[in-house]
C-alpha positions in Angstrom: 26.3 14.7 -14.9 25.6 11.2 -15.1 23.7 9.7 -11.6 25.8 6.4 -9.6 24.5 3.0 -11.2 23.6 0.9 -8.0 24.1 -3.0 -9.4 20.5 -4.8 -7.4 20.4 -8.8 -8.3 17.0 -9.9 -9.9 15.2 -13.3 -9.0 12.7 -13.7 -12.1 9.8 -16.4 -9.8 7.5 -18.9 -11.7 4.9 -16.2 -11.4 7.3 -13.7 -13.1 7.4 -15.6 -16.3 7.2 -13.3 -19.6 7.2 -10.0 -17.3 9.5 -7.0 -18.0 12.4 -6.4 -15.7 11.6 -3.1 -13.7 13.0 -0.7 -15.6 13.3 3.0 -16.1 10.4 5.1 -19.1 12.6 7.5 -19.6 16.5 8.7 -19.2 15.5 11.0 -16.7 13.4 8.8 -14.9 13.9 8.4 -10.8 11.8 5.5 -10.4 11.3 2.4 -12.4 8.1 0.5 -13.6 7.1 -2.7 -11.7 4.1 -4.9 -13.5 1.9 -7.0 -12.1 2.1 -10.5 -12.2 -1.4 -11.3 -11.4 -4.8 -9.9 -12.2 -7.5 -8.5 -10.5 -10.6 -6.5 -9.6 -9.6 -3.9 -6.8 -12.9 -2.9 -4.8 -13.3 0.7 -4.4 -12.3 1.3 -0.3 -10.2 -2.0 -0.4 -6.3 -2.9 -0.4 -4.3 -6.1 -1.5 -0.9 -7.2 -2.0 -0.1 -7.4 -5.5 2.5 -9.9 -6.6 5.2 -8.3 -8.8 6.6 -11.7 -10.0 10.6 -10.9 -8.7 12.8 -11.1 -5.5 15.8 -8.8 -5.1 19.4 -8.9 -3.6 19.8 -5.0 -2.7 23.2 -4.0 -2.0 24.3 -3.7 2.1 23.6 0.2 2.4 20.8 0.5 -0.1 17.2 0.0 0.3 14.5 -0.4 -2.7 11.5 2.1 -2.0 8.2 1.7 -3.2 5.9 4.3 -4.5 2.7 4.9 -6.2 2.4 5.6 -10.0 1.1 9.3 -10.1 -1.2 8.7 -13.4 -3.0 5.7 -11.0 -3.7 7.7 -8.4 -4.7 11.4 -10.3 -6.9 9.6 -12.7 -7.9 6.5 -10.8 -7.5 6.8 -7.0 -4.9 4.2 -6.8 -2.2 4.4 -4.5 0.6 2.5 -2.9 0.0 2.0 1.1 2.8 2.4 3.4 4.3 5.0 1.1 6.8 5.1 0.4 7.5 0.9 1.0 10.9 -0.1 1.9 12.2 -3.5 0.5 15.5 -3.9 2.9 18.7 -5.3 1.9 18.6 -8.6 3.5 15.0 -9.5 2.4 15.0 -12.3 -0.3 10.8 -12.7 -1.1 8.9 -11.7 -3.7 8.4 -8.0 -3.8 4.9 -7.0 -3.3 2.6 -3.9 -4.0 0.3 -2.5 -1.3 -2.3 -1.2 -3.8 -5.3 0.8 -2.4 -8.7 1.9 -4.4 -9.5 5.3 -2.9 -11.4 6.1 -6.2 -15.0 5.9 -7.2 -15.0 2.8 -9.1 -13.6 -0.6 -8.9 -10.5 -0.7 -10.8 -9.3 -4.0 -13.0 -5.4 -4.5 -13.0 -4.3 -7.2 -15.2 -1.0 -8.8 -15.2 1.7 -6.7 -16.9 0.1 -3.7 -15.6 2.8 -0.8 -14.5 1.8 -0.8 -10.6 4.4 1.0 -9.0 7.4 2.4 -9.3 10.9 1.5 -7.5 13.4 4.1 -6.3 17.0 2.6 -5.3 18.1 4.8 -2.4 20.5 5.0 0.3 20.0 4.4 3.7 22.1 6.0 7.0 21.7 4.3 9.9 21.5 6.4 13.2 23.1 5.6 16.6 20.3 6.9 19.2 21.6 8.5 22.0 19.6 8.8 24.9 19.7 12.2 27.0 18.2 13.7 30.1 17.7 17.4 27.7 17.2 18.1 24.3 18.6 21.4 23.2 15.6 24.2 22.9 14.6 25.8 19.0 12.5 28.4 18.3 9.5 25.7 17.8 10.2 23.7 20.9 7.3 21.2 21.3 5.1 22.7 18.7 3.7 19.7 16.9 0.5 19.3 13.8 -0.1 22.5 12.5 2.0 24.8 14.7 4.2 26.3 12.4 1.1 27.9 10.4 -2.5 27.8 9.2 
């Protein structure tokens, strides 16, 4: 079974110049690689916007999620804030990467780096109803941690 090809519009910035496209490691592959376009030193305990050097036209209906890269964060503490990110369809900047350092030791990225990954999803919109009564479930109210240990 082959999976839908969603067509998303790429805006290669100045910043973007000599950068792979994001693009899938392997046929398999949900997400695809975003690089860097910038370098730095990320401080253990702090956060910063990475720029990824590209602006996208998402298709009406679709959204562009961002996620961490799981070899970052296992090995390195590196993770994606705001996980997963949502780039909507009707925003026209440059993506950006909400890295944080929640490992022991400051971590270099230079440009070209993989950063993050991107997953092209669909998104339903809800009509919100408001009612006087909700209808009762077996776990009513039960909210953190009342469904076990």
């Amino acid at each position: 079974m082959s999976s839908q090809k969603v067509e998303v519009r790429v805006k290669r910035l100045n910043n973007g110049a000599g950068l792979a496209l994001p693009g899938y490691a392997s046929a398999g592959a949900a997400g695809m690689d975003i690089c860097a376009a910038e370098g730095l030193t990320l401080k253990v305990g702090k956060r910063h916007a990475v720029a990824t050097g590209f602006a996208f036209a998402i298709p009406e209906g679709y959204e562009v999620q961002v996620r961490p890269r799981s070899g970052l964060a296992l090995k390195h503490g590196i993770t994606c804030l705001n996980t997963p990110g949502t780039v909507d369809s009707d925003y026209r900047g440059e993506v950006k990467v909400i890295l944080a350092n929640l490992g022991d030791e400051d971590f270099a990225i230079a440009r070209g780096d993989r950063i993050a990954q991107l997953v092209v999803a669909p998104v339903t919109h809800a009509a919100m109803i408001e009612v006087d009564a909700l209808d009762d479930t077996d776990r009513g109210a039960g909210g953190f941690g009342s469904t076990g240990v």
